[in-house]
N, C-alpha and C positions, 0 to 999 in steps of 0.2 A: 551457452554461457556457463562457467566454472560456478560453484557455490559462492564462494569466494568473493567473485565479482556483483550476485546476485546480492548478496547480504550487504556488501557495502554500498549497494546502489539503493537497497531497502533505509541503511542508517543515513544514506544523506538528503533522500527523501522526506522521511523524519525529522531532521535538524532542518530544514527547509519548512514546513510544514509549525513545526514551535516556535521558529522566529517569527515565521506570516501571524501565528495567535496570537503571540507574546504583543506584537505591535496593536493588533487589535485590539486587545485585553483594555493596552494602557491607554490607547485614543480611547476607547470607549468610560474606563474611571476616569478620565479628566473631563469627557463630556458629563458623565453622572454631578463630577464633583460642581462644577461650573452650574449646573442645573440647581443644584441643591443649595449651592452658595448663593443663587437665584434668589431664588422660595425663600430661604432662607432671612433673604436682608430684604425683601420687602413685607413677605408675614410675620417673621416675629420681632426684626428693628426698627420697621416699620421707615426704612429710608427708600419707600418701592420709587415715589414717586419720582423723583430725581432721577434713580436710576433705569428706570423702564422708560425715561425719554430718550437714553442713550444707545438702544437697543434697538439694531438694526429691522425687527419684526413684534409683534406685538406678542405677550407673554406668553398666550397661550395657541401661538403659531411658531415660536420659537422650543417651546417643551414636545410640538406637535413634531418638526422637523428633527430636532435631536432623537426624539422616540423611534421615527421612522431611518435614520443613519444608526440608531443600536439596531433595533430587527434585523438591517441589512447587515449589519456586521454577525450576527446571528446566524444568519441564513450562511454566507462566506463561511464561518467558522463550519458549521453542519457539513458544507460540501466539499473545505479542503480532510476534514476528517473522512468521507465515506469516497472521495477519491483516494485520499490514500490507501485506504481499507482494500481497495478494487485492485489499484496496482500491484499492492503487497499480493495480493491471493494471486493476482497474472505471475505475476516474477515468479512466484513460488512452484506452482506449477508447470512455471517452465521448467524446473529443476527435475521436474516428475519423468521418466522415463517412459517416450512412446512405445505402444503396442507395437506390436511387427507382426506382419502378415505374410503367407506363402498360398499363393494360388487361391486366396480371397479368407481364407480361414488363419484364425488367430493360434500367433505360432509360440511357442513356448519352450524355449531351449535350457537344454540342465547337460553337465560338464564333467566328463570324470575324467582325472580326478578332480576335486573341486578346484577354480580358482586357477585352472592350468592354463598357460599361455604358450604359445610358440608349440613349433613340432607341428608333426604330422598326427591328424585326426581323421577317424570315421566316422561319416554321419549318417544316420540314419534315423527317418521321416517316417513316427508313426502316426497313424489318419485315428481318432479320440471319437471324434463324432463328425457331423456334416460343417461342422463351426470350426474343431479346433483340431490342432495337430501338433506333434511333440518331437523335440529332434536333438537325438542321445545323442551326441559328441566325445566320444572314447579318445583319450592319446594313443596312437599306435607307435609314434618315436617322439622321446624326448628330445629337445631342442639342444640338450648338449651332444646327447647321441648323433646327432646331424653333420656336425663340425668337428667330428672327430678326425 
């Protein structure tokens, strides 16, 4: 994957991810408000009675169910955040350039001159330790030289 593709896949991840909260956010203040508008008009206006007969569940199994759909909303928010967190670091990573190996030892290649592409090159493979190995890469003809 280009960088390019990785970053934009990271930003819509994101915008995916704050719309999913954003909705939770506001179900969860209109469940608070609804609770407290509750509380509110049978403790201090004292119109409970009337209204707690209209109430699908009794008060304090109705404050018990909304308490337990916020946690849950809770928990959702915690997991789309630490999934997002996980992909981001995988994608990221992906961008990381793998090791490369020659004949099981970690290979390590350097360019002279630096940055040079095309043409004809000399390689040669020196052994570092029993791990690693290093492979100088000389131009011997530049790539205009070629097509001449």
């Amino acid at each position: 994957m280009r960088k390019e593709d990785v970053e934009k896949r990271i930003e819509l991840m994101g915008k995916r991810r704050r719309t999913a909260l954003k909705i939770l956010i506001s179900i969860s203040m209109i469940l608070l408000l609804i609770v407290s508008l509750i509380l509110f008009l049978v403790y201090y206006v004292k119109i409970g009675s009337a209204l707690l007969h209209y109430l699908p569940l009794p008060l304090s199994s109705l404050i018990e169910a909304i308490s337990l759909v916020l946690a849950i909303f809770i928990v959702i928010t915690i997991l789309l955040y630490l999934d997002f967190r996980i992909r981001k670091r995988r994608l990221e990573e992906s961008l990381k350039p793998k090791p490369t190996f020659y004949k099981g030892k970690r290979l390590y290649v350097f360019t002279y001159p630096q940055g040079a592409k095309g043409g004809v090159f000399a390689k040669t493979f020196i052994d570092i330790d029993d791990k690693t190995v290093i492979n100088l890469r000389c131009q011997v003809i530049k790539p205009q030289e070629i097509w001449k």
